[in-house]
N, C-alpha and C positions, 0 to 999 in steps of 0.2 A: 266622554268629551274631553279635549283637551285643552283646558287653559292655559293663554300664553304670560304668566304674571309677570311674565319683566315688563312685557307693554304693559298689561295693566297697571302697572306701578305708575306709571309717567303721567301726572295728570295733565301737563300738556297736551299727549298725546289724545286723554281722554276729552279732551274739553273742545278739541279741533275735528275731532268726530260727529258732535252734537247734531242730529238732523230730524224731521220729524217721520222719516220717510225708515230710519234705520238704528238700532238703540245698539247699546257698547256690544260690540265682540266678548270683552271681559266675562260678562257672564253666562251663565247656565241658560240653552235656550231648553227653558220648560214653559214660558209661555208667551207671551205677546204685551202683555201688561207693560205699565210705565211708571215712571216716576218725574221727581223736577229735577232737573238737572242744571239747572239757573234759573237768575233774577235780575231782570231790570230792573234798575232805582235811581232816578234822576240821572238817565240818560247812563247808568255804571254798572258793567255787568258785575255779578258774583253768581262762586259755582255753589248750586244747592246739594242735594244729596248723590250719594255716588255711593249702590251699593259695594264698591270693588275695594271699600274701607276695606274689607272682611279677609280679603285675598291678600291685600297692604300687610296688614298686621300678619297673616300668617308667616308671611315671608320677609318680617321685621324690617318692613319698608315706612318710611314717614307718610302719616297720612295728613293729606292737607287739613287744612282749620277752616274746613266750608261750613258755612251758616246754615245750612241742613244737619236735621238730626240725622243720625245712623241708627239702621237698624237690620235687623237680618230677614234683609227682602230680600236676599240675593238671586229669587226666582222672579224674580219682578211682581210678586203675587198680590192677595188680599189678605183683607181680615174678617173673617167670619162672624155671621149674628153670635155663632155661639158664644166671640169673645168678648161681647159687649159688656159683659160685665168686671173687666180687667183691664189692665192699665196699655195693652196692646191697642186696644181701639182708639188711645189717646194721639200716639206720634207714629204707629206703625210696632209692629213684631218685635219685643225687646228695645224702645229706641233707645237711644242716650242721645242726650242735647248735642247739639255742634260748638264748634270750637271761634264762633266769630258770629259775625252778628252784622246785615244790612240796614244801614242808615234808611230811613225813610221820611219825608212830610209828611205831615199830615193833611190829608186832604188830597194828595197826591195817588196816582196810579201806577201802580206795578205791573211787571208782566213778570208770567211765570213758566217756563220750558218745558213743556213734558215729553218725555220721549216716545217713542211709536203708543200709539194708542189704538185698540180695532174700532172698528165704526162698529160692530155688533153692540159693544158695550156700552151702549146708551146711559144717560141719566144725567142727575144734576150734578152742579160743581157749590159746595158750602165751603164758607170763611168763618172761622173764627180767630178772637184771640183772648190769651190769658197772660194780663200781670206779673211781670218776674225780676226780682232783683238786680241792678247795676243789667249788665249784659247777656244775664241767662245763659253764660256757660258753665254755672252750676248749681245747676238744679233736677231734678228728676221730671218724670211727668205728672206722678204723685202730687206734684206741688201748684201744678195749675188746675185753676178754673178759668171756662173757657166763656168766653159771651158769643153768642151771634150776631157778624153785622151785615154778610153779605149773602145772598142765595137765588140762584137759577136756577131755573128747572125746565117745565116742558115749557117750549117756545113755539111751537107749532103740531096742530092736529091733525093737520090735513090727511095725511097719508100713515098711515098704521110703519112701525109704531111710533110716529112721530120727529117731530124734531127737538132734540135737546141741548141743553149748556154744554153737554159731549161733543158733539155733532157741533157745534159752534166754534170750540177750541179746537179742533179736528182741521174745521176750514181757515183759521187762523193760524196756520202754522204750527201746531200745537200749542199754540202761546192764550195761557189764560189770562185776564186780565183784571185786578185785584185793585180797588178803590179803598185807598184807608181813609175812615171818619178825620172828616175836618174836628167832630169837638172828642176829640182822646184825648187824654191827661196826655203827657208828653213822659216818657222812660222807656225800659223793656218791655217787649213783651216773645210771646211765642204767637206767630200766625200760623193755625193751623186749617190747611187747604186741602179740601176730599172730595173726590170723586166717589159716587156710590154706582156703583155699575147693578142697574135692574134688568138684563137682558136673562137671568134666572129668575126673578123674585117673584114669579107669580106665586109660589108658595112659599111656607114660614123657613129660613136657613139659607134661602137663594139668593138674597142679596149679598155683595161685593162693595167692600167698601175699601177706598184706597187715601186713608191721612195723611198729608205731608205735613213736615212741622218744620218750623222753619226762623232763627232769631231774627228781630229787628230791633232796631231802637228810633221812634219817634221823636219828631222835634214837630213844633210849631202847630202843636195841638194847642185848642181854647179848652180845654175841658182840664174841672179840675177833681173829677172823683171818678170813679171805677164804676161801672156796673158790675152785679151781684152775677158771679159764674155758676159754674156745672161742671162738677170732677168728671173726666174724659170715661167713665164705667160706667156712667148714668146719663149719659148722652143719648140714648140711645134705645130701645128694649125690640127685640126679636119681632113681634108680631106687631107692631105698632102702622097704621096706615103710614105708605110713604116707604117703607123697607119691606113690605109685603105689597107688592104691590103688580101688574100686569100691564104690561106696556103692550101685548099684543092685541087686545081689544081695542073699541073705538072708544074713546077719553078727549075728553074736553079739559079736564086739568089736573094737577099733580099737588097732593099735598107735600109740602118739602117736611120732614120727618127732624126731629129733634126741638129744642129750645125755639122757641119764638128769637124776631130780632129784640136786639135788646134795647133797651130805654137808657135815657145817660140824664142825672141830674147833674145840670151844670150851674156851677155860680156865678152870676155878673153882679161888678159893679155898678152903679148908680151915685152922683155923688150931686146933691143940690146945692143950691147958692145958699150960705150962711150955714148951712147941716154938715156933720160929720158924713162920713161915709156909709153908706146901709148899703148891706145884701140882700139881692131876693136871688130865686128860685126858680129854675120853670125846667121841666121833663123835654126830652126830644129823641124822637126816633134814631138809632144811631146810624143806619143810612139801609137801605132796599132798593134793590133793582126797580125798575118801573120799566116795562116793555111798552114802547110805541113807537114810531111813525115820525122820522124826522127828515129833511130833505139834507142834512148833513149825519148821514149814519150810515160810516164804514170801517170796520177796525180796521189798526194799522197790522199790515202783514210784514212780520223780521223775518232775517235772511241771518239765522240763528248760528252756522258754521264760520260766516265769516263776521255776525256780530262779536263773536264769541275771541275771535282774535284780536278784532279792530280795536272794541272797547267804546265805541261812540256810535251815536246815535245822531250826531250833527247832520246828517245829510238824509234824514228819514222825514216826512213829512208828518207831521202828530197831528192827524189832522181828524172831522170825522167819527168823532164819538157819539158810541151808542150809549152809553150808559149814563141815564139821568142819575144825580143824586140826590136824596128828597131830605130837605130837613124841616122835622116838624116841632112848629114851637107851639 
C-alpha cells in the first residue's frame, strides 16, 4: 500500500477529514478499528491521538503537541489479554505522553471523537484517571495509577447480543461522552478511555481492549486528596468475569471487569460561632452512570468535520442529557 506522507504530514489536512463514517487515508488499512481523534472542553476543540505521529517523525516532519499520547497503533489495533500484565495495557502499544494538555472543569462534560468504529465490536466504554505532575508531559505510564470513576456497559438485552456503551457512541456520532467528578483535587491528570471490544471474548485471549490516554488539567474541583490507584499491569487479568465473557447468549447484565469505582475522601470545612475552625471527613462515590428513564434524555449529536474547523459550539443546543451523576455522601 502506498502512503501519501506529505498529506499525512499537514495536520490540517488531517483534522478536516475527521468523520465517523471514514478514519485517515494516512494509514495502513489492516483493520477497522479506531481511536480519539479529538476533544471537546468547554465548548474547544483539541486534536487527541493521531497515529500518523509515526509517519511525521520518519519523514522528520514536526509533529503537533496533541494532548493524546502516542503510540504505535498505526494499524488502528488492540491490546491483547496477553499484555495485561505490562505497561502496554496502560496508554496503548509503547505510548509516550502528549505534548499539551486539555483544560477541563470539574464537574463538566467532555466529548470524545472516535474514529470509524464496527458495530460488531460491541462492549463497554471505562474512564479512568491517574495523578501526574504540573502538565503530565513528562512522565511515563510507569508513573501512574489509575482510579475508576466512570463505566457503561450493557444497556439493553433485548435482542442478542444486545445493546451496548459501543452501540451508543456508534449512534452518537462516534462521540463519547465523559463526565469528570465534581469532587477531584484540581491538577494534572492522565484520562484514560477504553473501549473493550467482547465480540471475541467468549473464551480466555478474545477480548479487545482499546486505552486512549489522554492529558488534562482540572480546575474547580472541591476535592482535596486523591484516591488510592492501580498501576495500568494490574488492571486487569486474562480470565477474569467481564473479559471473558459472551455476549452471544441471552444476558441480563454485564460485570464491568477491573477496579471498583473509586471512593474520594474529601475535606470540608465547618467553622462555629466562637470556635476555631475543625475538619471532618465524609467518603463519596466518585461518580457512576445510573441508567434510567427521563422525558429529557437525548445526547447531543456533533457535526465533527466542520466542528473541527469552526472551533465553537455556540449554535449547538446542549441540551438533553442522559447521564445522571450520583453523589454519595
Amino acid at each position: 500500500m502506498r502512503i501519501d506522507r506529505q498529506d499525512c504530514g499537514s495536520p490540517s489536512k488531517q483534522f478536516a477529514k475527521i468523520s465517523a463514517l471514514q478514519r485517515s487515508p494516512c494509514l495502513p488499512s489492516v483493520s477497522a478499528h479506531g481511536y480519539v481523534s479529538g476533544i471537546v472542553s468547554g465548548g474547544k476543540y483539541y486534536s487527541g491521538q493521531s497515529p500518523n505521529w509515526y509517519y511525521q517523525v520518519q519523514n522528520k516532519q514536526p509533529v503537533p503537541p496533541n494532548a493524546g499520547w502516542q503510540a504505535l497503533n498505526q494499524d488502528n489495533g488492540f491490546v491483547a489479554p496477553s499484555a495485561y500484565g505490562t505497561q502496554d495495557i496502560s496508554c496503548h502499544k509503547s505510548a509516550t505522553t502528549g505534548k499539551s494538555f486539555v483544560p477541563v472543569t470539574a464537574g463538566s462534560t467532555i466529548q470524545l471523537q472516535w474514529t470509524a468504529w464496527p458495530e460488531s465490536h460491541h462492549g463497554p466504554l471505562i474512564n479512568y484517571l491517574a495523578p501526574c505532575p504540573g502538565d503530565c508531559t513528562a512522565i511515563t505510564s510507569a508513573d501512574l495509577k489509575f482510579f475508576k470513576f466512570q463505566a457503561d456497559g450493557l444497556i439493553d438485552d433485548t435482542t442478542v447480543p444486545g445493546n451496548w456503551a459501543s452501540d451508543k457512541m456508534i449512534a452518537n456520532n462516534n462521540t463519547a461522552t465523559v463526565t469528570i467528578p465534581k469532587n477531584v483535587k484540581n491538577g494534572g491528570y492522565v484520562l484514560r478511555h477504553e473501549i473493550i471490544a467482547l465480540h471475541g471474548a467468549e473464551s480466555a485471549g478474545g477480548a479487545q481492549n482499546y486505552p486512549q490516554c489522554i492529558n488534562i488539567k482540572v480546575t474547580g474541583g472541591t476535592g482535596t486528596t486523591e484516591p488510592a490507584g492501580t498501576a495500568g499491569p494490574s488492571l486487569y487479568t486474562q480470565t477474569e468475569n467481564g473479559i471473558v465473557f459472551n455476549i452471544y447468549q441471552t444476558i441480563t447484565s454485564y460485570p464491568i471487569p477491573g477496579p471498583k469505582i473509586a471512593t474520594l475522601t474529601k475535606k470540608m470545612h465547618a467553622r462555629s460561632s466562637g470556635q476555631s475552625e475543625t475538619v471532618r471527613s465524609a467518603k463519596s462515590k466518585i461518580g457512576q452512570i445510573v441508567h434510567g428513564q427521563t422525558s429529557a434524555s437525548q445526547d447531543v449529536v456533533y457535526s465533527w468535520p466542520q466542528y473541527a474547523i469552526r472551533g465553537s459550539l455556540s449554535d449547538l443546543p446542549l441540551r438533553n442529557w442522559r447521564l445522571w451523576f450520583v453523589m454519595l455522601t
